[in-house]
C-alpha positions as CSV (number, residue, x, y, z in Angstrom):
1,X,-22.4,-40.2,11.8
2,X,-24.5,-43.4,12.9
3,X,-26.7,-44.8,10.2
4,X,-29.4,-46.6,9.1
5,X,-29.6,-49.7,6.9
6,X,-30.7,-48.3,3.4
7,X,-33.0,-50.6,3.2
8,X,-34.6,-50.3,6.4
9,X,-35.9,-46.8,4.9
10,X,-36.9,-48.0,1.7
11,X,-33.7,-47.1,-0.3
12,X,-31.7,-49.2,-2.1
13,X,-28.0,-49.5,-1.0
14,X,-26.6,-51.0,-4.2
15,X,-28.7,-48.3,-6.4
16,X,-27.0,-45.7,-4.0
17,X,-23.4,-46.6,-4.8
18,X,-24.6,-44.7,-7.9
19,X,-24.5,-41.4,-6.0
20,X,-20.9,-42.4,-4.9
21,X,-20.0,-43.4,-8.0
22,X,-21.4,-39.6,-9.4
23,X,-19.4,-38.2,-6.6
24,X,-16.4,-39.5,-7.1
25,X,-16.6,-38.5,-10.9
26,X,-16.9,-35.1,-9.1
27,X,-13.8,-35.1,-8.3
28,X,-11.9,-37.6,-10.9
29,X,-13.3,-34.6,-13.8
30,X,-11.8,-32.1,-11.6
31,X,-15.5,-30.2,-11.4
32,X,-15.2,-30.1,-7.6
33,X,-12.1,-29.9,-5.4
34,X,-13.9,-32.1,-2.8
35,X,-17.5,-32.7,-1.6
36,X,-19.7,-34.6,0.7
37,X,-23.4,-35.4,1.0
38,X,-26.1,-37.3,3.4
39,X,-29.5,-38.3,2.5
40,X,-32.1,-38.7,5.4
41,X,-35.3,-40.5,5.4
42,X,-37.8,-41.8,7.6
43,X,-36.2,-40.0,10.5
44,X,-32.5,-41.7,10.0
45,X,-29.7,-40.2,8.3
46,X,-29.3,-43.8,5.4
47,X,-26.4,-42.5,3.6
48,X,-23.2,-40.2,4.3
49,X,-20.3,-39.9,1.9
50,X,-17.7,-37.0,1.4
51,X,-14.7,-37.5,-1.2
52,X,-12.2,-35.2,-2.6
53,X,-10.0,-32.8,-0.5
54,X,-11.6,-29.6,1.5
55,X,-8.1,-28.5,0.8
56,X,-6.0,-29.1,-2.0
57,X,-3.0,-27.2,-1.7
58,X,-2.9,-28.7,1.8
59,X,-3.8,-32.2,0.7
60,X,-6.4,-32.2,3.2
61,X,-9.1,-34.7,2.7
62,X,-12.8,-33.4,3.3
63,X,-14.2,-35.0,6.4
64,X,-17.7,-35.4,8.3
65,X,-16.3,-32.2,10.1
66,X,-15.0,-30.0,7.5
67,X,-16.1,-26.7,7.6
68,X,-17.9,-25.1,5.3
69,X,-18.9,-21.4,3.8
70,X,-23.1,-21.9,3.7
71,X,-23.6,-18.7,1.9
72,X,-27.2,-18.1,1.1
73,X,-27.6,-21.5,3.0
74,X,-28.2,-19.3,6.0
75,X,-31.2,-17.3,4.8
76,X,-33.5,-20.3,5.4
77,X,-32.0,-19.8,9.1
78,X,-32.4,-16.3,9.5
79,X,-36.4,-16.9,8.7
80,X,-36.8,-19.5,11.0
81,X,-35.1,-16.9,13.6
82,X,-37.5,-14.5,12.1
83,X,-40.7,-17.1,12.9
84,X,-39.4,-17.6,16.3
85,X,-39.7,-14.0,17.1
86,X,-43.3,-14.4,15.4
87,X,-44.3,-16.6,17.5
88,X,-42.7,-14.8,20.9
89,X,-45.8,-12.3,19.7
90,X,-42.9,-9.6,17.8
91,X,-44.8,-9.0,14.8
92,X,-46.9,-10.1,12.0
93,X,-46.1,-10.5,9.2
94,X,-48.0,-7.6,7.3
95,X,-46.8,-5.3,9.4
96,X,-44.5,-2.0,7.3
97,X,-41.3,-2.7,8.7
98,X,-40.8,0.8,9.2
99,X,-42.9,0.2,12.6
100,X,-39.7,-1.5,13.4
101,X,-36.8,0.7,11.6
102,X,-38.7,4.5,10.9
103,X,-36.1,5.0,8.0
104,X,-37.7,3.0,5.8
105,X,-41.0,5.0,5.6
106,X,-40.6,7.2,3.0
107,X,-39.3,4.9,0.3
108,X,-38.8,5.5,-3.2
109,X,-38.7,3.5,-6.1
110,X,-36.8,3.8,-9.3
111,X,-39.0,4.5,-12.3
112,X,-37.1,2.7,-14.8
113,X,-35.8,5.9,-17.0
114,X,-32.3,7.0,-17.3
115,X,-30.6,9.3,-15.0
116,X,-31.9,13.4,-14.4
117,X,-29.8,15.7,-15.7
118,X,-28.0,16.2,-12.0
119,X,-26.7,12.3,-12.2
120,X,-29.5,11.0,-9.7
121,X,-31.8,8.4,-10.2
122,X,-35.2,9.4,-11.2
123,X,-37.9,8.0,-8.7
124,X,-41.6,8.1,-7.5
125,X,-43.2,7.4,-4.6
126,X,-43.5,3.7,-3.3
127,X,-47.1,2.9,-3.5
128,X,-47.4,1.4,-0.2
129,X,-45.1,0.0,3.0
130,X,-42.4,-2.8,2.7
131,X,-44.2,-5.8,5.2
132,X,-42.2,-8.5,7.3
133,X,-43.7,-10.7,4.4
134,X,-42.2,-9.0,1.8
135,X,-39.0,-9.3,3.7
136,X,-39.4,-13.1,3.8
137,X,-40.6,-13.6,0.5
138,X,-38.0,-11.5,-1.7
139,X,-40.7,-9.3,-2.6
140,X,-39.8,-5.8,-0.9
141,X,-38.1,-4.3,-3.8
142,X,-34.5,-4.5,-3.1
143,X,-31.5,-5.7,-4.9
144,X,-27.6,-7.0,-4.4
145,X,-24.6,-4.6,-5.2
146,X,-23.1,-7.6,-7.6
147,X,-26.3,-7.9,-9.4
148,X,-25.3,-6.1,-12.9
149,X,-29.0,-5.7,-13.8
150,X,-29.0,-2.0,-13.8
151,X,-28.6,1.6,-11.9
152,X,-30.0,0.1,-8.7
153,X,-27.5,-2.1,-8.4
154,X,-24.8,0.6,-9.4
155,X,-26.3,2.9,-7.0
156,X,-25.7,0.3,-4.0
157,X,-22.1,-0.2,-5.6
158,X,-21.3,3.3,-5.6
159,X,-22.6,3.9,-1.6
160,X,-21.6,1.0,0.0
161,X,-24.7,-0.8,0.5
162,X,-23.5,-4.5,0.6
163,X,-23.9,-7.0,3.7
164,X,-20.7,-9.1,2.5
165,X,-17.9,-7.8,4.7
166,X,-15.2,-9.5,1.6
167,X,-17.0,-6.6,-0.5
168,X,-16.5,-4.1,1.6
169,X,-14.2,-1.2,1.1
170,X,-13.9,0.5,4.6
171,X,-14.0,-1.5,7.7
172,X,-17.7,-2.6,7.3
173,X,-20.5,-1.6,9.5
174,X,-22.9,-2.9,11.8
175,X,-26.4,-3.8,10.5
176,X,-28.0,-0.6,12.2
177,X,-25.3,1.2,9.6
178,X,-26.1,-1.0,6.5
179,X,-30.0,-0.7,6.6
180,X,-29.7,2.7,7.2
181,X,-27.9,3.4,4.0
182,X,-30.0,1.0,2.3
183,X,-33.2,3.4,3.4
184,X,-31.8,5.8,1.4
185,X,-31.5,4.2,-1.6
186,X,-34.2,3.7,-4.3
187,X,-36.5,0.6,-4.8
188,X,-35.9,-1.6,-8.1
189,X,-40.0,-2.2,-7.8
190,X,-43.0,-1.1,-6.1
191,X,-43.0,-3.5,-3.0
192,X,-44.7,-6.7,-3.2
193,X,-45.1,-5.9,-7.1
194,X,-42.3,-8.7,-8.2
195,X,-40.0,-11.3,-7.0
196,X,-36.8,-10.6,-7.2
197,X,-33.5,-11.8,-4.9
198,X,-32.2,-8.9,-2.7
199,X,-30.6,-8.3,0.9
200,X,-33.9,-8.4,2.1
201,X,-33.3,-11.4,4.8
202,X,-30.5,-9.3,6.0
203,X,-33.2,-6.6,6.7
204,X,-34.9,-9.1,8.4
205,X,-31.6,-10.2,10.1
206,X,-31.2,-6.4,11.4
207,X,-35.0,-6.8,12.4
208,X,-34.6,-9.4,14.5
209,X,-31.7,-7.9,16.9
210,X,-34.1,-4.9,16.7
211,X,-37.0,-7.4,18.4
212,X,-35.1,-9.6,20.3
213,X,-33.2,-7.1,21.7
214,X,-29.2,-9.2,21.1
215,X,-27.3,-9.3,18.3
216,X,-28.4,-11.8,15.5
217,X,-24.7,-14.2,16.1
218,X,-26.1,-14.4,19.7
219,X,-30.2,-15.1,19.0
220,X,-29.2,-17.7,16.8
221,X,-26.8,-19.4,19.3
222,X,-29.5,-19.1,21.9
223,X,-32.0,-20.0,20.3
224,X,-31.3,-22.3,17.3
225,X,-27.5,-23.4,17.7
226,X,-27.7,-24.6,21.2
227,X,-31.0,-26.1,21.2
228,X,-29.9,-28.1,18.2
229,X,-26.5,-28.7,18.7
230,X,-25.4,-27.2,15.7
231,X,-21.8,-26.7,17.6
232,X,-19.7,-25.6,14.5
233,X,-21.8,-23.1,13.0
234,X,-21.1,-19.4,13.4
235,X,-20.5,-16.3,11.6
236,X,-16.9,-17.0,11.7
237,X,-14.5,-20.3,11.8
238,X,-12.9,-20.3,15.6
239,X,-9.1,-20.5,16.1
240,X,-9.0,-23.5,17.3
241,X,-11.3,-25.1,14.2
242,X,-9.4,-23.9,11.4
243,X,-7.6,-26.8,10.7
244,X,-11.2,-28.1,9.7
245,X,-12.3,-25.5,7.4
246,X,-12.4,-25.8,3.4
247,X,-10.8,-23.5,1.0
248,X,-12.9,-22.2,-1.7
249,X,-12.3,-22.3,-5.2
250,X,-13.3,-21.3,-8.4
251,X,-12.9,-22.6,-12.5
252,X,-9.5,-22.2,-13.5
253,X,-11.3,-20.0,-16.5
254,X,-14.9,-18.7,-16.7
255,X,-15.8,-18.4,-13.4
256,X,-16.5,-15.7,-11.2
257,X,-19.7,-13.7,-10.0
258,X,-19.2,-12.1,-13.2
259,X,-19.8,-14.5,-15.5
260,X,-23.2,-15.9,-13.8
261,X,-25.3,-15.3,-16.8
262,X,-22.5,-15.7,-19.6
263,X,-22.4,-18.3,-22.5
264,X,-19.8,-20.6,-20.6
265,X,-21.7,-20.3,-17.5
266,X,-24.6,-22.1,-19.6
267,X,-22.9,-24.5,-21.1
268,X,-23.3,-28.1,-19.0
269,X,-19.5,-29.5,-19.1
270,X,-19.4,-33.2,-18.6
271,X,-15.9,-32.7,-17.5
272,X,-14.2,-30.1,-15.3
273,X,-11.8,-27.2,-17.1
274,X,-9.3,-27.2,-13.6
275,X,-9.3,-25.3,-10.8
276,X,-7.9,-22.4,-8.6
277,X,-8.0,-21.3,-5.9
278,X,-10.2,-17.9,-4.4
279,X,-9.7,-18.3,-0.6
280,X,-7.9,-20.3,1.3
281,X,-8.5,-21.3,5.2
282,X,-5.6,-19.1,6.3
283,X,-6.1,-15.5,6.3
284,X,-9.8,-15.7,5.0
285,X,-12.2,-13.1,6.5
286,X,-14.1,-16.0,7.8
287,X,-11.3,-16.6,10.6
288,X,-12.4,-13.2,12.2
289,X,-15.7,-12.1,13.2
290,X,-17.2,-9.9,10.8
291,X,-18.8,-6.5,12.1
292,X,-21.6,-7.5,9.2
293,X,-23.8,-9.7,10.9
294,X,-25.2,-11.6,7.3
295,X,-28.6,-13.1,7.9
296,X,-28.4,-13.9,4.1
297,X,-25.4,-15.3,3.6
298,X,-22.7,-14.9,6.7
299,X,-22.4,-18.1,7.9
300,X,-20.4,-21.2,7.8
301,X,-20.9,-25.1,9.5
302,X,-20.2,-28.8,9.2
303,X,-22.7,-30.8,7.2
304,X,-24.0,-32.5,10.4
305,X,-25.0,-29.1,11.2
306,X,-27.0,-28.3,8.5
307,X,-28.5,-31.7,8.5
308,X,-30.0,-31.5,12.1
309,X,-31.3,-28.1,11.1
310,X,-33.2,-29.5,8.2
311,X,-34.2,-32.7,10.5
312,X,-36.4,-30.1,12.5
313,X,-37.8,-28.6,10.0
314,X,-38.5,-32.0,8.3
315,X,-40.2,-33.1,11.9
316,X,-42.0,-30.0,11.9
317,X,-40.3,-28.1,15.0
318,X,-38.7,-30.1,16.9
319,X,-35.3,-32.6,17.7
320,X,-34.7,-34.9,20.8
321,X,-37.0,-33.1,23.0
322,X,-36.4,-29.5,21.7
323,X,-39.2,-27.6,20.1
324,X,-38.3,-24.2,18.4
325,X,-40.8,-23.5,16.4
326,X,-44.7,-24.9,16.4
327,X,-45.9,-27.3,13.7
328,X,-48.7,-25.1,12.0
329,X,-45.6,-22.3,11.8
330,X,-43.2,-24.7,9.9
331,X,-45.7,-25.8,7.6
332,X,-46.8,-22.6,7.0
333,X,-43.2,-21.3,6.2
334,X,-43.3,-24.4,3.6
335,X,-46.4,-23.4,1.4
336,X,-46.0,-20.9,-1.2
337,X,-46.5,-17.4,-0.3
338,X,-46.2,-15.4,-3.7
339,X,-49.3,-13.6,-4.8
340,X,-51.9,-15.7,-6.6
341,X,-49.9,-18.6,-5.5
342,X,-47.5,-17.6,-8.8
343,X,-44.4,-19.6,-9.7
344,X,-41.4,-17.1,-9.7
345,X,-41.7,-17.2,-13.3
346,X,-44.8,-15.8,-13.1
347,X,-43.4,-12.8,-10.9
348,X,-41.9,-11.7,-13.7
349,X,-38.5,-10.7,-12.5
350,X,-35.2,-12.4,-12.8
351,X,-34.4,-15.2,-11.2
352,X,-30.6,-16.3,-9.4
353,X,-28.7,-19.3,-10.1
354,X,-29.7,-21.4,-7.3
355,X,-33.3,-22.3,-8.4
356,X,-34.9,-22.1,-11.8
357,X,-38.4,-20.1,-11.7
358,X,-40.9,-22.3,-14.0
359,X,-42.8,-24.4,-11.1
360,X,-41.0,-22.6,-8.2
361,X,-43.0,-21.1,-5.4
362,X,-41.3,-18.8,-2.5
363,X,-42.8,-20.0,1.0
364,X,-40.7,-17.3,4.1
365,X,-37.4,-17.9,3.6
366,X,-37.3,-21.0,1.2
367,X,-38.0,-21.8,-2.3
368,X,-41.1,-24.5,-2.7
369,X,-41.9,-26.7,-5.2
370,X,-45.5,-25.8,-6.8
371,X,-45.4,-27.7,-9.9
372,X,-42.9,-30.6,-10.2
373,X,-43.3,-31.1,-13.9
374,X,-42.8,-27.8,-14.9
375,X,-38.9,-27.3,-13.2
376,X,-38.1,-30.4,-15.4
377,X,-36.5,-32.2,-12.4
378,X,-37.2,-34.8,-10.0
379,X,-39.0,-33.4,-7.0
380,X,-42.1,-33.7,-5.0
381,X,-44.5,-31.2,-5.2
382,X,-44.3,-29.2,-1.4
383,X,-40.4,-29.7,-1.3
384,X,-38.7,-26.8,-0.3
385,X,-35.2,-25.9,-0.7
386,X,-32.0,-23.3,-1.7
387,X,-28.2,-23.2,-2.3
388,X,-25.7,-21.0,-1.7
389,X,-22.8,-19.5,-4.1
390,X,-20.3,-22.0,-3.3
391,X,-22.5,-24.7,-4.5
392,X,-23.9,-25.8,-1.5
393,X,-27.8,-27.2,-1.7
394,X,-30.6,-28.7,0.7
395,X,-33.8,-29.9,-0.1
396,X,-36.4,-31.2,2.2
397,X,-39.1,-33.5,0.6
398,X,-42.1,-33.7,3.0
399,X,-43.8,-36.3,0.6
400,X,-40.8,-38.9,0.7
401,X,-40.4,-37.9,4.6
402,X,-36.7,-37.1,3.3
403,X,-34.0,-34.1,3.0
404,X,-30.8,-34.1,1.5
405,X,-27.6,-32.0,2.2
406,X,-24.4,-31.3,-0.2
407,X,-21.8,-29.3,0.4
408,X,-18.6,-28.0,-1.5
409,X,-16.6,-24.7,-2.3
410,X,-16.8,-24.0,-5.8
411,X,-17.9,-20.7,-7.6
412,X,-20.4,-19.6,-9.2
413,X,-22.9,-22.3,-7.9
414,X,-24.3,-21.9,-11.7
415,X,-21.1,-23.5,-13.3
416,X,-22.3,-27.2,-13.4
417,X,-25.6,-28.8,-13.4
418,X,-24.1,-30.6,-9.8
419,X,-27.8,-29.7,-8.0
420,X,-29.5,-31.6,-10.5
421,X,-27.3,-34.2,-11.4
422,X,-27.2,-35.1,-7.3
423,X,-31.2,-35.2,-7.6
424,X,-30.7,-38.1,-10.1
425,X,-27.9,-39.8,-8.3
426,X,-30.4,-39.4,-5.0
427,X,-34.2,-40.2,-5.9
428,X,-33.0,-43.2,-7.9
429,X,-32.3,-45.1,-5.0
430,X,-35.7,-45.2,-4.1
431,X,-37.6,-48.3,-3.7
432,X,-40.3,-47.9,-1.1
C-alpha cells in the first residue's frame, strides 16, 4: 500500500505510533487474535499497520491481503447498489415496495399481546406500505431471527426466516424464497413508526436483482467491484485465495451472539480473557458460494478493498476516472434521514452493538453523526459509519476529509470497547 508522509496530511507520525502501540496491546492482552488498520486523509492513505495473526492455529501472520468476513460491513454496499439503481431511474425512494415484490402488500403487524388461544401471534393491520426508504433507513418494521427481543424474533426462528446461510437448517434458499417467507410473517412495528435493526437491506438486496434484472453477487461486481477494483471481495473466498483468509474467533468465555446484552458483555476489560476458535479458513461456509445472496451481511474482502470503497464515497462518487454514483446522491445518503431528524435514541427502539443511539442519525444505509457531544466520543458531526459482528468498523469524516478502516475476526463486536479505543488512538494524531 503506497503512502503518504503523515505529515504531508496534517497528522503527526510520532503521535501515530500511539495507534501502533494500542494495536499491538491488542494482541499482547490477547483481546484480538490479529488486526490491521489504515487511516486516510486528504485523499492519501497516511498510515497502514496490521499485527497479530489472521490465523493462529496456523501461525499465519495478518497481511495487507488477508481476507476478511465484513459482516454488516456490507449493508453500506448494498445501499450504494441500491442508489445506483435510483439513479438508473428504478425507483424512489417512497415508493411501497410491494410495487416491486406484491407479497408484501398486505402486511401485518404484531400488536404487542401474548399469543391467541390457537398459538398464533395476534396482529392488526399495518397502517400503511413499507417504502424503499424504510428499507434503507431500518425503519420498515422488521427484525433478525438471533434477536431475543420477543415473539417476532421466535416467529422467524421457528419458519426459517434468516439470510445467514451458517443459520440455516435446510439447504438455504434464494432471496426470492427468503422474502417471501418473510411476507408472511408479522411486523414488530407499524412501518416507519421506530428504528430498529432488521434484514431489511437484504429486502433491498432481493429488490435490487428484482430491478436490475442479475443476481445481487453479479450487480455488485459490475457495477461496484470492477469499477473500483475491489478484486478480493465476494460473497465467498475463492479456491485459490484461501490461504489468505482469516479465521474467526470468539472469547474463550462469555462470548457468543448470546451474550450481546449480558453483564460480561458490558464490562470494559483492559485485558483479554483468551481466545477460541469459531471458524476456521478450512471448511467455513465462506469457501462455497452461498445460495443466500446477503446484502446485509454476506460478504467478505481485504482491507484495501474496503478502503477504496470508502475513498469514493469520501470523494463523493467517484475513483481514478470512475463515477458510480453522483455527488448530490452521496451526500444525500450521508444526512440523516430519520423522522424529525431524531437520533436513534429518540426512535425509541433498541439499538445493536455497533453504534450507540444518543447523537446517532441513520442517513440510507449508514449510521451519521448528528450530535457529536452527545455519543461521548470523538467524532465530527456529518461522519458516517458502521461495523460488522466480527468487530470490523469504518468511519468516514467528511469534516477532517478522512475515513478510517479496521478489520479483525472476533465475536460479539460488543465485547471490547476496540471501536472507541481506535477513535482515540486515531484523532489524536491530528495536528492540522
Amino acid at each position: 500500500m503506497q503512502l503518504a508522509t503523515p505529515e504531508a496530511v496534517g497528522l503527526s507520525g510520532p503521535r501515530l505510533e500511539k495507534l501502533t502501540a494500542w494495536m499491538a496491546h491488542q494482541v499482547t492482552s490477547n483481546r484480538l487474535p490479529g488486526l490491521s488498520a489504515m487511516v486516510h486523509r486528504r485523499g492519501q492513505n497516511a498510515y497502514f499497520n496490521c499485527t497479530g495473526q489472521m490465523d493462529r492455529e496456523a501461525g499465519k501472520p495478518v497481511a495487507e491481503d488477508t481476507i476478511f468476513r465484513i459482516y454488516s460491513m456490507t449493508k453500506p454496499i448494498t445501499a450504494v447498489a441500491a442508489m445506483i439503481c435510483y439513479e438508473d431511474g428504478q425507483f424512489q425512494l417512497d415508493d411501497p415496495i410491494a410495487k416491486f415484490l406484491p407479497e408484501f402488500a398486505e402486511m401485518r403487524v404484531w400488536d404487542g399481546n401474548h399469543n391467541s388461544p390457537n398459538g398464533e401471534l395476534n396482529t392488526v393491520p399495518a397502517e400503511g406500505y413499507i417504502t424503499v426508504r424504510h428499507l434503507l433507513t431500518h425503519t420498515a418494521g422488521f427484525s433478525y431471527e438471533f434477536m431475543q427481543a420477543g415473539p417476532v424474533e421466535a416467529y422467524y426462528r421457528k419458519h426459517k426466516i434468516t439470510f445467514n446461510p451458517s443459520r440455516q437448517t435446510e439447504g438455504g434458499a434464494d432471496l426470492a424464497a427468503i422474502t417471501s417467507r418473510l411476507a408472511i410473517a408479522p411486523l414488530v412495528r407499524q412501518p416507519g413508526s421506530g428504528w430498529g435493526y432488521s434484514v431489511s437491506i437484504d429486502v433491498l438486496g432481493r429488490l435490487i436483482e428484482v430491478w436490475s434484472g442479475q443476481s445481487l453477487d453479479r450487480y455488485f461486481d459490475e457495477r461496484i467491484f470492477q469499477p473500483l477494483g475491489m478484486t478480493d471481495t465476494a460473497f465467498h473466498v475463492a479456491g485459490d485465495k484461501l490461504d489468505r483468509f482469516a479465521a474467526c474467533y470468539e472469547p474463550s468465555e462469555g462470548g457468543g451472539l448470546g451474550r450481546l446484552n449480558s453483564t460480561d458483555a458490558v464490562i470494559r476489560k483492559s485485558d483479554g480473557i483468551g481466545l477460541k476458535l469459531s471458524d476456521a479458513p478450512v471448511g467455513s461456509r465462506y469457501t462455497q458460494m452461498p445460495e443466500t445472496l446477503s446484502g446485509g451481511g454476506g460478504l467478505t474482502g481485504t482491507i484495501g478493498d474496503y478502503g477504496r470503497f470508502c475513498q469514493i464515497l469520501l470523494q463523493k462518487g467517484e475513483l481514478d476516472g470512475q463515477r458510480i454514483l453522483g455527488r448530490k446522491t452521496v451526500e444525500f445518503m450521508a444526512v440523516n434521514h430519520l423522522p424529525g431528524n431524531q437520533d436513534m435514541a429518540g426512535m425509541g427502539q433498541p439499538i445493536w452493538s455497533e453504534s450507540s443511539a444518543e447523537g446517532i442519525g441513520y442517513g440510507l444505509g449508514m449510521a451519521v453523526v448528528i450530535d457529536a457531544p452527545t455519543t461521548q466520543l470523538i467524532r465530527s458531526n456529518g461522519e458516517y459509519f458502521w461495523g460488522g459482528a466480527a468487530s470490523t468498523a469504518f468511519w468516514i469524516d467528511p469534516a477532517e476529509e478522512m475515513f478510517v478502516v479496521f478489520m479483525t475476526q472476533l465475536t460479539p463486536s460488543s465485547f471490547y470497547p476496540i471501536r472507541a479505543e481506535l477513535r482515540v488512538a486515531t484523532y489524536l494524531a491530528l495536528v492540522d
